[in-house]
C-alpha positions as CSV (number, residue, x, y, z in Angstrom):
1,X,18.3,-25.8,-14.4
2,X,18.2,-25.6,-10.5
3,X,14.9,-26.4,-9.3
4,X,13.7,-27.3,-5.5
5,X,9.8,-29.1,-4.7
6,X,8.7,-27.6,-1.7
7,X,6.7,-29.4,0.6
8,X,3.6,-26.9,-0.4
9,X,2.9,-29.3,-3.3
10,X,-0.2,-30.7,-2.2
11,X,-1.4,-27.4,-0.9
12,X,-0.7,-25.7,-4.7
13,X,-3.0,-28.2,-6.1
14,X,-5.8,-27.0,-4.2
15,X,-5.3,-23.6,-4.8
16,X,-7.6,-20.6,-6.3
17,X,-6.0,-20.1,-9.4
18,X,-6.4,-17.5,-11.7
19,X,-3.3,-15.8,-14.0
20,X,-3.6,-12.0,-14.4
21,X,-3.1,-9.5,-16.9
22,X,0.4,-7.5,-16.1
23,X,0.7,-3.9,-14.8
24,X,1.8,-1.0,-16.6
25,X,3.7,2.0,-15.9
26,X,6.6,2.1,-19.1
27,X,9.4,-0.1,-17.7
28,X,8.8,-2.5,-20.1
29,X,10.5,-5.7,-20.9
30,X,14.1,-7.0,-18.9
31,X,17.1,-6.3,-20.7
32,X,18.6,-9.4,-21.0
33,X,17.5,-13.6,-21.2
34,X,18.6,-16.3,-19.0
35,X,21.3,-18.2,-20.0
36,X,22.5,-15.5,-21.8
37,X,24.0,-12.0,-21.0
38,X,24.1,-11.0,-17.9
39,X,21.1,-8.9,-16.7
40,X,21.7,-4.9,-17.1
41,X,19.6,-2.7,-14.6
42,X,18.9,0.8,-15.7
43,X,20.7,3.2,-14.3
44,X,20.2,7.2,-14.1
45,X,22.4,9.8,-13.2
46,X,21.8,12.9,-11.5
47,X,18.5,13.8,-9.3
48,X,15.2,14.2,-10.1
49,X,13.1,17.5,-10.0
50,X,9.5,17.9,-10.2
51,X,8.6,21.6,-11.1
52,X,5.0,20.9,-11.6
53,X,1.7,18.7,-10.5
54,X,-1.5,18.8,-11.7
55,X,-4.9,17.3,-11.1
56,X,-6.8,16.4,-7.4
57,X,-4.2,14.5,-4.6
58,X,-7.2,12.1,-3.5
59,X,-7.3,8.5,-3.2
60,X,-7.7,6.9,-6.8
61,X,-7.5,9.9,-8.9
62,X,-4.8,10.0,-11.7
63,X,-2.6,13.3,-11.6
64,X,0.2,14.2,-13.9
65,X,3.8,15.2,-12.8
66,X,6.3,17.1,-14.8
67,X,9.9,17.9,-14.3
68,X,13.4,16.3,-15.5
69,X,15.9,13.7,-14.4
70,X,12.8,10.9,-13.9
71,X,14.6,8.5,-16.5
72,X,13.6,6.4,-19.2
73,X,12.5,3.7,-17.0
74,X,9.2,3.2,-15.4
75,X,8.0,0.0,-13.4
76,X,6.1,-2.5,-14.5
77,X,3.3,-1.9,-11.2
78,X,2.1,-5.8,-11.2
79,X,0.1,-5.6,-7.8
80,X,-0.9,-3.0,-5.5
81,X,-3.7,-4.5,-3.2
82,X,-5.1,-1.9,-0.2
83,X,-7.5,-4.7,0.3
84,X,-10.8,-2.2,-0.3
85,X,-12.5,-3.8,-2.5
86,X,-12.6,-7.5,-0.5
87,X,-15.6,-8.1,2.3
88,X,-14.6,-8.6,6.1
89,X,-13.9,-11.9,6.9
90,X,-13.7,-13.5,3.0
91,X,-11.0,-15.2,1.7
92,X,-8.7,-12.7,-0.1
93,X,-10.2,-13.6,-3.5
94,X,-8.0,-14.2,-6.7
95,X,-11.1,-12.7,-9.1
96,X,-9.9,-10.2,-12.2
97,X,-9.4,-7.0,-10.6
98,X,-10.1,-7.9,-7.0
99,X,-6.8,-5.7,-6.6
100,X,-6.3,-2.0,-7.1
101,X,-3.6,-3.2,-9.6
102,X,-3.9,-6.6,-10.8
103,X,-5.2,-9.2,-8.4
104,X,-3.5,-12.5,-6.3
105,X,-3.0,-15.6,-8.5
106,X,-3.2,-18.3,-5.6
107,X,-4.2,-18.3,-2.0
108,X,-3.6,-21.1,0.0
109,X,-6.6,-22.9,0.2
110,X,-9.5,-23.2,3.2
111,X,-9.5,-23.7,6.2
112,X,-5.9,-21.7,6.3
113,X,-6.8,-19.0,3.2
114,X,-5.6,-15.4,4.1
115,X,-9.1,-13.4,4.9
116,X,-9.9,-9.4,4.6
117,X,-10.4,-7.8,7.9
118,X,-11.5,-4.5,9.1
119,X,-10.6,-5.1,12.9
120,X,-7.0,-3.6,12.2
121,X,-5.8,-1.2,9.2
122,X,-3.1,1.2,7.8
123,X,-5.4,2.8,4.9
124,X,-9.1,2.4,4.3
125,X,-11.5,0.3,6.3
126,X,-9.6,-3.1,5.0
127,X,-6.1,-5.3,5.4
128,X,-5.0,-8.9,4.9
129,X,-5.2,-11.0,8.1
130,X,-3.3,-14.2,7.8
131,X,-4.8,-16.0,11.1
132,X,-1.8,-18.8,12.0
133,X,-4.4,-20.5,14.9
134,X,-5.6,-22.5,12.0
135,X,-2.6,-24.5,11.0
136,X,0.9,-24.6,10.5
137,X,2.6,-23.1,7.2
138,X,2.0,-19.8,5.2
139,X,-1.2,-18.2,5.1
140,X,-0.5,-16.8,1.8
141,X,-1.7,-15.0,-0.9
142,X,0.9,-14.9,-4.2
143,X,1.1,-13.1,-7.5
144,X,2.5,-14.6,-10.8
145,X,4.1,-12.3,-13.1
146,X,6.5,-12.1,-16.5
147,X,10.1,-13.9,-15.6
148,X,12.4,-11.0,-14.8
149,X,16.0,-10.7,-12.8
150,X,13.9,-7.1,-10.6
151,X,11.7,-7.1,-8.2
152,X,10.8,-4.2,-5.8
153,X,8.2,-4.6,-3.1
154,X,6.7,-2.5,-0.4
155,X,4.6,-3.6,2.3
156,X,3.1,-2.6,6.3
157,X,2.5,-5.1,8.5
158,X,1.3,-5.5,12.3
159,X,1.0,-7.2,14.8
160,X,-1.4,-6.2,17.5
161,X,-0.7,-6.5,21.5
162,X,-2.7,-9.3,22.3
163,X,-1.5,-11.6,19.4
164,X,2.6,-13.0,19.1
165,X,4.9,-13.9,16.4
166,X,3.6,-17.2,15.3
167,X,5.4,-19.9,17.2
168,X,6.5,-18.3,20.5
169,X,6.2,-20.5,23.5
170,X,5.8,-23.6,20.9
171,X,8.3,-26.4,21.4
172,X,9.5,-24.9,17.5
173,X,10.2,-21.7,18.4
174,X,9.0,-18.4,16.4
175,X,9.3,-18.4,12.6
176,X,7.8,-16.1,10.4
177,X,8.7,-15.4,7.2
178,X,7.1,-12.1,5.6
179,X,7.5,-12.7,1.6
180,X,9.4,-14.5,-0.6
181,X,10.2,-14.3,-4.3
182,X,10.8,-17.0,-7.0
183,X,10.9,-18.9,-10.1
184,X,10.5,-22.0,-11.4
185,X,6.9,-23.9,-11.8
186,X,5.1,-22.5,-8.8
187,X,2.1,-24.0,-9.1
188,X,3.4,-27.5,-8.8
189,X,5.2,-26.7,-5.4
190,X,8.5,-25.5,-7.5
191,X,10.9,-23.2,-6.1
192,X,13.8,-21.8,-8.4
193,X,16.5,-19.1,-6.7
194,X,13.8,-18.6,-3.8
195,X,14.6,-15.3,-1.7
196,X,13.2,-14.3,2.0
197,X,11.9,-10.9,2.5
198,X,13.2,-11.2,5.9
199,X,12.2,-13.7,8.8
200,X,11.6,-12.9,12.7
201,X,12.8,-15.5,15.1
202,X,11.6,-13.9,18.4
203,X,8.5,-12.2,19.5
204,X,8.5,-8.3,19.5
205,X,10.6,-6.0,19.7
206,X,13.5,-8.1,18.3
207,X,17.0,-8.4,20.1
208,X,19.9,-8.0,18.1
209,X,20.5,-11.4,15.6
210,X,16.2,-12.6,15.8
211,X,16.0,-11.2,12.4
212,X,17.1,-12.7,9.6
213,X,18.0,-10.5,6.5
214,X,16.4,-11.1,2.9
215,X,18.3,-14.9,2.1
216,X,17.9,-18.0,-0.2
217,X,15.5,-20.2,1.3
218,X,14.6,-22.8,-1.6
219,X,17.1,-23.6,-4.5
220,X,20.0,-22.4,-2.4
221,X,22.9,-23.6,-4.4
222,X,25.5,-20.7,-4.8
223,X,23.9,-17.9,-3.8
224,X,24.9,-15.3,-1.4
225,X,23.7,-15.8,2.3
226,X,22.6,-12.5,3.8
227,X,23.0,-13.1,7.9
228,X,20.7,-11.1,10.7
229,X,20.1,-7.7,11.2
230,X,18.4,-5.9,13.8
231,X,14.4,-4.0,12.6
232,X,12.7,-1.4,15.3
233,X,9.6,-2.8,14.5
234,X,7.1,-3.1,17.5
235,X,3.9,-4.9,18.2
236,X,0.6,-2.1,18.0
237,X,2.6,0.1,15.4
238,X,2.0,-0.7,11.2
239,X,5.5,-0.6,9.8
240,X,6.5,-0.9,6.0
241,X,9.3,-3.1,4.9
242,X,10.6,-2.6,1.4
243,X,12.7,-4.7,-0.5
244,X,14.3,-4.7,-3.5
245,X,16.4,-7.7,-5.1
246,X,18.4,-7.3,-8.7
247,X,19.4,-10.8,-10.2
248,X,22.8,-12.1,-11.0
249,X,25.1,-15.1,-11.0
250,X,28.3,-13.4,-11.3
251,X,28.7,-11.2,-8.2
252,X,26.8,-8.4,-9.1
253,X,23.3,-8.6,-7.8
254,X,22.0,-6.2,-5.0
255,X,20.0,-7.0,-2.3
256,X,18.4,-4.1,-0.5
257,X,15.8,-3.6,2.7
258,X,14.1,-0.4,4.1
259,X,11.3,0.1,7.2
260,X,9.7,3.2,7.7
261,X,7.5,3.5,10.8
262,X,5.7,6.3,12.9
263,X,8.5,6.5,15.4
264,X,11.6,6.1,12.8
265,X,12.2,8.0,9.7
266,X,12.9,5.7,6.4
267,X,16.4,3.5,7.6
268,X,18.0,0.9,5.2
269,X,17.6,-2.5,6.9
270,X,20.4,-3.8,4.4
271,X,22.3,-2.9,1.4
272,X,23.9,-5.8,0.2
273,X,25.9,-5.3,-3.3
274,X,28.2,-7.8,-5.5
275,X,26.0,-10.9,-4.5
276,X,25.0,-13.7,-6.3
277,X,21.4,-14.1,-6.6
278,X,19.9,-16.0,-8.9
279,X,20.9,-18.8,-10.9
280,X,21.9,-18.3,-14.8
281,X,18.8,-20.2,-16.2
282,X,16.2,-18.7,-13.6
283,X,14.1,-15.7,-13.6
284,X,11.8,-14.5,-11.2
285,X,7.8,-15.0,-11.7
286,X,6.4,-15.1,-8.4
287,X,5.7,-13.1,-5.1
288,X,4.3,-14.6,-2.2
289,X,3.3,-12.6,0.4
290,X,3.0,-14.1,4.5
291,X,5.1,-16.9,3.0
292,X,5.5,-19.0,6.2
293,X,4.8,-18.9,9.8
294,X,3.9,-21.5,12.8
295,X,1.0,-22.8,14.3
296,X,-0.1,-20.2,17.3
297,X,-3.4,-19.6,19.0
298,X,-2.3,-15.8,19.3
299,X,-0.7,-15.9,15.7
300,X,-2.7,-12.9,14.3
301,X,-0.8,-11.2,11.5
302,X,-1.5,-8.4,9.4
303,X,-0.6,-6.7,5.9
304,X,-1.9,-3.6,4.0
305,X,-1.3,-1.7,1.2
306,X,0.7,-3.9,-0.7
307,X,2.8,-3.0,-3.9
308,X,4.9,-5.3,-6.3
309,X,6.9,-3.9,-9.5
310,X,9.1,-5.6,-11.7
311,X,11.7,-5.1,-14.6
312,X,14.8,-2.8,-15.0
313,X,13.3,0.4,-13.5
314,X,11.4,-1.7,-10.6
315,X,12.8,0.1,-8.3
316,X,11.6,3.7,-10.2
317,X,8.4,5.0,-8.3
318,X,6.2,7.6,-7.4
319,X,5.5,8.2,-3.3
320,X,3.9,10.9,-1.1
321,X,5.7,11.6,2.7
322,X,5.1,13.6,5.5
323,X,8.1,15.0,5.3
324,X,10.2,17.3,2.5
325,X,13.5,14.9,2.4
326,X,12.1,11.5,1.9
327,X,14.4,9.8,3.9
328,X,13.0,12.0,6.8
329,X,9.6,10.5,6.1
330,X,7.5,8.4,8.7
331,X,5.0,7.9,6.6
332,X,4.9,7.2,2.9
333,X,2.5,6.3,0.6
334,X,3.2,4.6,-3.1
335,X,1.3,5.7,-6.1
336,X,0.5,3.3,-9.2
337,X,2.0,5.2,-12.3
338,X,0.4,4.5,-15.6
339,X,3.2,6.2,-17.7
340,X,6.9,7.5,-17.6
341,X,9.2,9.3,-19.1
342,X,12.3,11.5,-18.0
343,X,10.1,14.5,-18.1
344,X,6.4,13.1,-17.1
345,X,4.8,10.8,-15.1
346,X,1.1,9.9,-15.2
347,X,-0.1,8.1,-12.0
348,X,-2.8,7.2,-9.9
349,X,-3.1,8.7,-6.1
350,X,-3.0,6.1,-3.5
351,X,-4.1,8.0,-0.3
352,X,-2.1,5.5,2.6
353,X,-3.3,6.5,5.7
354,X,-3.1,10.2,4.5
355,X,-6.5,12.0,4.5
356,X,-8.3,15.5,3.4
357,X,-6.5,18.1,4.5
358,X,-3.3,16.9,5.2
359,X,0.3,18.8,3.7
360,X,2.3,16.1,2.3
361,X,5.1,15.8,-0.2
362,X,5.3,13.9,-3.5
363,X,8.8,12.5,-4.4
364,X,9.5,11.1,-7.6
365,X,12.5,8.1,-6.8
366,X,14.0,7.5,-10.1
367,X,15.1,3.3,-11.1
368,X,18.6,3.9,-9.7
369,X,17.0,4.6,-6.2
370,X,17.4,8.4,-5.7
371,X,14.7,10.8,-4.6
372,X,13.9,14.3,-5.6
373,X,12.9,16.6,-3.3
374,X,9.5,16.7,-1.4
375,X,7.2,18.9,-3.8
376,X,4.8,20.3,-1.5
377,X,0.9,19.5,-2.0
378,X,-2.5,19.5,0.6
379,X,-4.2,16.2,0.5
380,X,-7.8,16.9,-1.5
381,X,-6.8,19.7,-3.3
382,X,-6.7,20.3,-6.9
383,X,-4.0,21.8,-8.9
């Protein structure tokens, strides 16, 4: 068994901890052990259609969706944190539904402990401010969750005007590393197949090859190495990242990136296929988010409306756009489903930065990645 101690040991042992109950949403369990036969991600053919909704589009409300081609398989929705229900200027707390959806498991601990702020936001009055002019390393907040070889995780981030990727003009150099997923024993500093969400090496915007692409950071042995990419991400603008990683150790797994932005329409960052991924006796239990950056006085980083699913239809959701072809979208919003079938999906509304009044689309994405069209809907309104 492949297994790496990270130099966050000490830091673990000082943690928050608390381990939470699991999310819902009908994927239910992987397909496949480690060690054993190779993991099997569900697939569906065809293209989902939604032909009906019904109940109110607002913020925490749970409205039903009907149509065909949804699939068998639903997510297992571990996480989704919009950071409401935390006080400005408290550590993000690790307390039984602190979260929308679940709650954190660890934070790193005081004086460097990821705080709720209100003085920047991409839904509600709340984000996650991970302040880096306290000390080097991540300010992080992770989640614990049931081994699996799927993981699908969407995120905004920003970084205001004034502030700078952490480490530019330090004699290190930028480094910030947005999220990482593992196994292994994380609470004792253990990393096992450890993957990057991506890492910016240069200050915003980005030239061409300061961005490094979703990689093995920890317990590197054998797996696929990604490269750099280029991301039109800008400082003063939220973006959303999502990625989604399906495990294997036998050239099949899939590594795959989206951002979505005000100015640019949903783009693929990367889709990487036929990769090893993940080690044979490994599965994935942990997702960390702001997993490292450097020391900086102007090192002010922030994330909002955060979402982690798991299992063989991780990568099966529920969204609302402001456009009628998702991949036109420039804003998207992911819901919390409760329940899911090929013909109906039960969910919970989670507003975004959408508000009362606003025409918006609902696209059910199915767990092989493909989008039905936008169904149209009014923010606030009751069907």
């Amino acid at each position: 068994m492949h297994r790496y101690v990270g130099r966050e040991l000490v830091r673990w042992l000082s943690c928050t901890l608390l381990f939470l109950g699991y999310g819902c949403g009908g994927g239910g369990g992987d397909s496949s052990t480690a060690e054993s036969s190779m993991p099997s991600i569900c697939t569906v053919s065809g293209v989902p259609s939604v032909s009906q909704v019904s109940g109110t589009i607002s913020n925490g409300q749970t409205i039903t969706i009907t149509g065909s081609g949804f699939g068998s398989c639903g997510p297992i929705v571990v996480l989704f944190d919009d950071f409401e229900k935390g006080t400005n200027g408290n550590p993000i707390t690790t307390v039984g539904g602190s979260a929308q959806i679940g709650n954190w498991t660890a934070v790193e601990a005081t004086p460097d402990s990821p705080r709720y702020s209100t003085a920047y936001r991409h839904s509600g009055n709340n984000s996650y401010l991970a302040d880096q002019s306290t000390g080097d390393g991540g300010h992080w907040a992770a989640v614990n969750f049931a081994g699996t070889y799927f993981v699908y995780t969407s995120f905004w981030v920003f970084l205001p005007y004034d502030s700078e990727v952490p480490g530019t003009g330090e004699p290190q150099g930028p480094n910030w590393k947005l999220a990482d997923i593992t196994g292994g024993n994380y609470l004792a500093g253990e990393y096992a197949s450890d993957w990057t969400a991506g890492v910016v090496l240069q200050d915003l915007p980005l030239a061409q090859g300061a961005f490094q692409l979703p990689s093995p950071w920890h317990d590197t042995a054998g797996l696929t190495e990604l490269g750099y990419g280029s991301t039109s991400w800008e400082k003063g603008r939220w973006h959303r990242f999502e990625n989604f990683y399906a495990g294997s150790w036998s050239g099949n797994g899939v590594v795959q990136m989206w951002e979505t932005n005000a100015a640019n329409s949903r783009t693929p960052v990367c889709n990487e296929t036929n990769l090893n991924t993940i080690h044979s006796s490994d599965t994935w239990s942990w997702f960390r988010l702001h997993a490292y950056a450097r020391q900086d006085t102007r090192g002010q980083c922030y994330y909002d409306d955060v979402y982690v699913a798991t299992g063989p239809g991780a990568r099966a959701r529920v969204e609302i756009g402001n456009a009628g072809n998702y991949e036109d979208c420039t804003n998207l919003a992911v819901l919390t489903p409760t329940s899911w079938s090929d013909t109906t999906i039960n969910t919970q509304v989670r507003s975004g930065s959408f508000s009362a009044g606003q025409s918006v689309y609902l696209f059910v994405i199915n767990s092989s990645g493909t989008a039905s069209a936008g169904y149209p809907l009014t923010m606030g309104n009751t069907y």
